[in-house]
C-alpha positions as CSV (number, residue, x, y, z in Angstrom):
1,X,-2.3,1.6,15.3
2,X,-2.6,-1.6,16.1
3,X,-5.8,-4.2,15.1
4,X,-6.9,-6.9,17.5
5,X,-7.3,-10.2,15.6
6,X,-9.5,-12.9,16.4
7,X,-8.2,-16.5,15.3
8,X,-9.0,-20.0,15.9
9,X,-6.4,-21.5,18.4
10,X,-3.0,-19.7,19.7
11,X,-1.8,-16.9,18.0
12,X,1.7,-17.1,17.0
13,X,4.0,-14.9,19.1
14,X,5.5,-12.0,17.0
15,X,8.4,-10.5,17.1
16,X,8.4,-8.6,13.6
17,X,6.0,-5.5,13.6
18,X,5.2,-4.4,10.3
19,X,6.0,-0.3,9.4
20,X,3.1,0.6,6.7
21,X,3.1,4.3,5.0
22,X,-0.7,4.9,3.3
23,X,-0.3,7.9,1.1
24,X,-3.3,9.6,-0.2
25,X,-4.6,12.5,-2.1
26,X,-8.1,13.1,-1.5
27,X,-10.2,16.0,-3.8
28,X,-13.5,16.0,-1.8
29,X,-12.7,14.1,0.9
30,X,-13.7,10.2,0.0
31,X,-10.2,9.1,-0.8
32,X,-9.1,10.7,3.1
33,X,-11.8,8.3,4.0
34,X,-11.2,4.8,2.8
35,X,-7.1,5.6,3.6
36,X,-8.0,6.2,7.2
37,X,-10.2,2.9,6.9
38,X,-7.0,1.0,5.9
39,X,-4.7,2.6,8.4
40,X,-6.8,1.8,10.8
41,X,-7.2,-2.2,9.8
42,X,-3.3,-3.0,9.2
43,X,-1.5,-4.8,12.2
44,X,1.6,-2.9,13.2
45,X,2.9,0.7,12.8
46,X,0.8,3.2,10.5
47,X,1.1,6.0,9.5
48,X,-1.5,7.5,7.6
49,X,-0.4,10.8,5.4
50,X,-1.7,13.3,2.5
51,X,0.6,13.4,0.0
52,X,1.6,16.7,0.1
53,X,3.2,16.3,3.6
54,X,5.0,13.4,2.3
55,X,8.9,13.6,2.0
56,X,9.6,10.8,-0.3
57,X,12.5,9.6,1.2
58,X,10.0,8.7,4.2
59,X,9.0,5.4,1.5
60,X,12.5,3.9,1.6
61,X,11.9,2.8,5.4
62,X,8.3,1.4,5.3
63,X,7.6,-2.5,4.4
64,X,4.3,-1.7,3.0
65,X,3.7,1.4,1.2
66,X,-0.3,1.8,0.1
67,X,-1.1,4.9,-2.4
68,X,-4.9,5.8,-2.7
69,X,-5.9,8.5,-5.0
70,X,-8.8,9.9,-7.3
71,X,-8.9,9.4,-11.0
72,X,-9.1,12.0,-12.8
73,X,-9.2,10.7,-16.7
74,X,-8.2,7.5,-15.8
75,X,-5.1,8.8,-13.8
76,X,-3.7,9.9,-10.4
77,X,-3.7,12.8,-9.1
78,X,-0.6,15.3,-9.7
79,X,0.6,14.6,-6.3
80,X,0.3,11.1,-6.3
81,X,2.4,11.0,-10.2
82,X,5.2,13.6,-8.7
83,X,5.5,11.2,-5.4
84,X,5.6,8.3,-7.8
85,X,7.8,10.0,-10.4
């Protein structure tokens, strides 16, 4: 996905394209939500997953990795502490 920026003046060219992994576990749906929200407003590559169809090596390739859960007394999710782990 890619987000079209408006700026003052020229845009620089770029020739770096940033790879992003957001990683979420959603319970009823609101965490899904707000991590397709912020795939969708990060410049570059995105790839927007639940953590359950995650493979953890996919983290060592990204340049910005983003993990969104729900707290459940004052914690992650068991998905998101095993992907973490």
């Amino acid at each position: 996905m890619v987000r079209a920026w408006q700026v003052d003046g020229p845009r620089p060219e770029r020739t770096w394209r940033m790879k992003t992994l957001v990683v979420y576990d959603s319970v009823y749906g609101n965490t899904a939500k707000i991590a397709d929200a912020i795939g969708k407003a990060l410049p570059g590559e995105v790839e927007v997953c639940q953590v359950g169809a995650v493979d953890p090596s996919a983290v060592d390739g990204v340049d910005l990795l983003v993990i969104g859960s729900p707290t459940y007394g004052g914690g992650p999710t068991e998905g998101i502490r095993d992907l973490l782990a």
